[in-house]
C-alpha positions as CSV (number, residue, x, y, z in Angstrom):
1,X,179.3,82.8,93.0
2,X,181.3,84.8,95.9
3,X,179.3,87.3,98.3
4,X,181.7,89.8,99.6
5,X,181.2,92.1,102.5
6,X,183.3,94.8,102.9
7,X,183.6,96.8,106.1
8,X,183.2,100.6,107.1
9,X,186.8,101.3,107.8
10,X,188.1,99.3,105.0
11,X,186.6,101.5,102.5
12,X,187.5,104.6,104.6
13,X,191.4,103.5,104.1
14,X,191.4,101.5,101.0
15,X,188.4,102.4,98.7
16,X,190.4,102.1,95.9
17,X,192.1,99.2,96.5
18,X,189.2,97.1,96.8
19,X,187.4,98.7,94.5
20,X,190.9,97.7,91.9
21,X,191.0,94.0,93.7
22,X,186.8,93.5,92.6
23,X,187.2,94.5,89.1
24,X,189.9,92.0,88.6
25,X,188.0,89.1,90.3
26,X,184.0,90.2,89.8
27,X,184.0,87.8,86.5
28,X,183.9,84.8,89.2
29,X,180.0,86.2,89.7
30,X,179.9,88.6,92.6
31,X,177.6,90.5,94.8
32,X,179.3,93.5,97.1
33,X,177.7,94.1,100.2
34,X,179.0,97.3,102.5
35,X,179.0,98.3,105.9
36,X,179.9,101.9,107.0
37,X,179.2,102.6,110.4
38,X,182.2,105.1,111.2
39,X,181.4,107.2,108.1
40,X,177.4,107.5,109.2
41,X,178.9,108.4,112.8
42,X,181.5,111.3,111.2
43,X,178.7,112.3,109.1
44,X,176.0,112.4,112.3
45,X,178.0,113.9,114.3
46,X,178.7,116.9,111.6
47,X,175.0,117.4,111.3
48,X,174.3,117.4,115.8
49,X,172.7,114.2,115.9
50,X,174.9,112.2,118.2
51,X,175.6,108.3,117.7
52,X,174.2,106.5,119.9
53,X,175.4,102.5,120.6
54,X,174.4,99.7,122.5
55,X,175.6,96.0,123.9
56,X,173.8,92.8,124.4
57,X,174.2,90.1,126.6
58,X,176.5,88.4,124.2
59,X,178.9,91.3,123.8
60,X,177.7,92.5,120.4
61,X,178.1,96.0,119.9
62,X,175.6,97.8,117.4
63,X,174.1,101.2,116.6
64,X,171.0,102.5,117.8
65,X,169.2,104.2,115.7
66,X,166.3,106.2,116.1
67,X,164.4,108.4,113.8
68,X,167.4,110.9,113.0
69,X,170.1,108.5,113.3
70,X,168.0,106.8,110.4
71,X,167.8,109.8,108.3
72,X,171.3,110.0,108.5
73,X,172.1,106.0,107.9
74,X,170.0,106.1,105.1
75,X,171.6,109.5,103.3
76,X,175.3,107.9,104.0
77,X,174.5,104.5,103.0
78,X,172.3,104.5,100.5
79,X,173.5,107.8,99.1
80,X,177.4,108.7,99.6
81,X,178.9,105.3,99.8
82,X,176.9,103.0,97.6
83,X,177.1,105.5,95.1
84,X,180.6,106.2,95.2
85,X,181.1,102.6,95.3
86,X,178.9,102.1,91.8
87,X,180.4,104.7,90.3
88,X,183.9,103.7,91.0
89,X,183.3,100.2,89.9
90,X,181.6,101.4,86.9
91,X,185.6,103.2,85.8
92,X,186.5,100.1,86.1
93,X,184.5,98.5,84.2
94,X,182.5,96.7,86.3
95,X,178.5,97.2,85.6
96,X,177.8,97.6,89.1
97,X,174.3,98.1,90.5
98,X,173.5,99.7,94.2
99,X,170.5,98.3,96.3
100,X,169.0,98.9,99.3
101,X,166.5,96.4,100.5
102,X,163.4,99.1,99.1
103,X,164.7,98.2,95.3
104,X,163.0,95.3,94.2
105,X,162.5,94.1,97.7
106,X,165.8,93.2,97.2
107,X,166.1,91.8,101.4
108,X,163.2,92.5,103.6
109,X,163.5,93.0,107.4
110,X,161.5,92.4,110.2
111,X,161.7,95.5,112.8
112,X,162.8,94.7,116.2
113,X,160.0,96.0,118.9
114,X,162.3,96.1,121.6
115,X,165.7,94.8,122.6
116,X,167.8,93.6,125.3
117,X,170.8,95.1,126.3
118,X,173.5,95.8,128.9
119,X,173.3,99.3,130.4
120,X,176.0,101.0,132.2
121,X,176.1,99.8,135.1
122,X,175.9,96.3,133.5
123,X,172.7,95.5,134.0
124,X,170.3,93.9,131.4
125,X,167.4,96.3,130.3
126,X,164.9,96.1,127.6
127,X,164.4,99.4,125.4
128,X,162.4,100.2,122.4
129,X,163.9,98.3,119.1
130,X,164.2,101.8,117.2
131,X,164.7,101.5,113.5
132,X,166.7,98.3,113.5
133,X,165.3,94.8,112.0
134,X,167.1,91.4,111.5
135,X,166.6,89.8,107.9
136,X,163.5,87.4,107.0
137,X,163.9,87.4,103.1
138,X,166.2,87.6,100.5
139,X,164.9,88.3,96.8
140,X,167.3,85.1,95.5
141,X,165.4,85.7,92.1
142,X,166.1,89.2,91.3
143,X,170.0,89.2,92.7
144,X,170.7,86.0,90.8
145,X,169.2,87.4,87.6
146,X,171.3,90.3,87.9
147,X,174.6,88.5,88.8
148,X,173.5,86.4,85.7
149,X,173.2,89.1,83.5
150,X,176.5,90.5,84.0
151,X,175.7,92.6,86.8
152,X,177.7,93.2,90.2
153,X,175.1,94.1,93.1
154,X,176.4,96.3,95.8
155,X,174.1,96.0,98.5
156,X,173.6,98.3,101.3
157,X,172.7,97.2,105.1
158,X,169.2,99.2,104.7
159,X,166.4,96.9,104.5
160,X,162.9,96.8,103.4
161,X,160.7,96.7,106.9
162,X,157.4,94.4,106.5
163,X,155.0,98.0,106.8
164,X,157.7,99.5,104.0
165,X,159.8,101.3,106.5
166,X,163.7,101.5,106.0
167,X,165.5,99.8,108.3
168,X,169.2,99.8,109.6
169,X,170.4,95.9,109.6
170,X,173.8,94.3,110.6
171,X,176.1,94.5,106.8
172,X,177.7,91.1,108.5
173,X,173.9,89.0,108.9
174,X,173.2,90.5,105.5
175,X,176.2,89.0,103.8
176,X,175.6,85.6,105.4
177,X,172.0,85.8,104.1
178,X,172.4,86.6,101.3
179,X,175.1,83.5,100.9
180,X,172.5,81.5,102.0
181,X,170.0,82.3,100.1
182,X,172.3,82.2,96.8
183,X,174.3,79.3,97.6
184,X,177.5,81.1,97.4
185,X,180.6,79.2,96.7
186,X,182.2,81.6,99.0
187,X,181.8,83.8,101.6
188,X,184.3,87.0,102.7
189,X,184.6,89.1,104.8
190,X,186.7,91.6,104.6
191,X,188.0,93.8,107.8
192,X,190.5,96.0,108.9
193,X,192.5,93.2,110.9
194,X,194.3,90.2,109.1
195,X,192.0,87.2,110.0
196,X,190.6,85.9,113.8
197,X,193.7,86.4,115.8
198,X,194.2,84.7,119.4
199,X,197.7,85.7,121.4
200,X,198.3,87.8,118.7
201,X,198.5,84.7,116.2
202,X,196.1,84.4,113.3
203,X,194.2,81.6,112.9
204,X,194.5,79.9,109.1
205,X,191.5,77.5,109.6
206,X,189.0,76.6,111.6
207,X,186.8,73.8,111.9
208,X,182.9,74.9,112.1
209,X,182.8,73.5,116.1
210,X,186.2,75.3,116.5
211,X,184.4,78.5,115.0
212,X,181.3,78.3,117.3
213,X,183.4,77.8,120.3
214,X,185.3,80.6,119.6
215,X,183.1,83.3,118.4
216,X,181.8,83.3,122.1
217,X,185.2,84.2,123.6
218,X,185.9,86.8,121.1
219,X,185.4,91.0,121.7
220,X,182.3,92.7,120.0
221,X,183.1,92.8,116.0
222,X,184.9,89.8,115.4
223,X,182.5,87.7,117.5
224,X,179.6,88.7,115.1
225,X,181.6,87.9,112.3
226,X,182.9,84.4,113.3
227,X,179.9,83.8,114.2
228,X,178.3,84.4,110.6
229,X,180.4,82.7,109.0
230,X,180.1,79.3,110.6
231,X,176.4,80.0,110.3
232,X,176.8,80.3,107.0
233,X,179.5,77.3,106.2
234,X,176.9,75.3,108.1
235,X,173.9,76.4,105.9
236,X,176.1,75.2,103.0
237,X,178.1,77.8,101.6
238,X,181.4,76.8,100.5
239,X,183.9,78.3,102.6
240,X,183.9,81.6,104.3
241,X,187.2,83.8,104.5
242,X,187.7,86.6,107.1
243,X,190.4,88.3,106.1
244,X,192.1,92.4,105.7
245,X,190.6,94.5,103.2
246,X,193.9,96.8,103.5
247,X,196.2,95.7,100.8
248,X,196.4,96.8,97.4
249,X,194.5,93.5,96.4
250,X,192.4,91.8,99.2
251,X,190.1,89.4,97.3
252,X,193.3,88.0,95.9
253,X,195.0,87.6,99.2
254,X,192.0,86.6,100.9
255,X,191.2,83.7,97.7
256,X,194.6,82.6,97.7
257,X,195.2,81.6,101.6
258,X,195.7,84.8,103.8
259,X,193.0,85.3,106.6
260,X,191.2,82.9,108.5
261,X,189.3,80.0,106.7
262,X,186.0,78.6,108.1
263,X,185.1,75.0,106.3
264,X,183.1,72.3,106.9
């Protein structure tokens, strides 16, 4: 079984690419999860609700989102882009399904109360936790029996909250928990850079201590994503891949060497 997570700016430039590449490798078993932050920031911006961002300690950048900015995640991610994504796989051929974490309790979150992060004038500060959670649960039972019965999931990062609100979680820790929870033989991510690059070099494999090192020296993005996938190569998935979902056929590319490998 191979997870895939494709990112926001991937899909903006090459929807149809990857949509091409996972038609001709979904028969491997596949679940699609998508991020899709810079088309929920276009379309917030259109409708006067202005994205708002924030930085922890470690350097991770994420979204903030209150109670509008959800209203918009939740109409672009749920609606425009999974849909677009289902219905694109399904001319292919492809019996795609789209989730949130709502359907089936499909992935349930745990909403953050309040959160630590770096303000402008670099300073830490706490602030409320909004409408953002972090993963406790994945529905391994209901994904697997649809991967089983022919089905491709496409997951969006919108979770189930534990008092049934929606929540806006991380597309990157939903991938690696969902791996996780499945087993996957493989893990990829797939980005709008070529793999981890360091003095412009990209990096073919790494060693899970070399990963966990590195992750912390990394800018926000790639750090998160590094940092997932030795999480997950740790918690047993195969391998994990982080490689460019920009040419005409990325899952191939990525399968058959390009990007940057993570192994035990």
């Amino acid at each position: 079984m191979m997870v895939v997570k494709v990112g926001g700016k991937v899909l903006e430039e090459n929807l149809e690419g990857v949509l091409d590449s996972v038609a001709r490798h979904h028969r491997r078993g596949m679940l699609l999860i998508h991020g899709g932050g810079s088309v929920v920031s276009r379309y917030s911006e259109r409708m006067g609700v202005k994205p708002r961002f924030v930085v922890s300690p470690s350097g991770v950048r994420s979204r903030y989102t209150g109670p509008e900015e959800l209203e918009v995640f939740t109409m672009v991610m749920a609606g425009k882009l999974n849909k677009e994504i289902v219905a694109g796989l399904q001319r292919r051929g492809v019996n795609a399904v789209g989730l949130t974490g709502a359907d089936g309790k499909a992935f349930v979150a745990e909403r953050k109360s309040r959160i630590l992060v770096i303000d402008e004038r670099g300073r830490k500060r706490v602030i409320p936790g909004g409408y953002t959670g972090k993963i406790r649960w994945v529905n391994e039972g209901l994904l697997r029996s649809l991967v089983d019965q022919g089905y491709t999931p496409v997951l969006a990062p919108l979770a189930l909250g534990m008092r049934g609100e929606l929540l806006n979680v991380d597309a990157d820790q939903l991938a690696y928990n969902v791996a996780t929870s499945l087993g996957a033989e493989v893990l990829l991510l797939l980005s709008d850079v070529p793999g981890v690059m360091v003095n412009g070099k990209i990096l073919g494999r790494l060693s899970l201590h070399e990963a966990e090192s590195l992750a912390l020296k990394l800018g926000p993005g790639m750090n998160r994503k590094l940092l997932m996938a030795a999480r997950a190569v740790r918690s047993g998935v195969g391998r994990c891949i982080i490689g460019s979902g920009l040419s005409p056929d990325p899952l191939g590319e990525a399968l058959n060497g390009s990007g940057t490998v993570v192994e035990p």
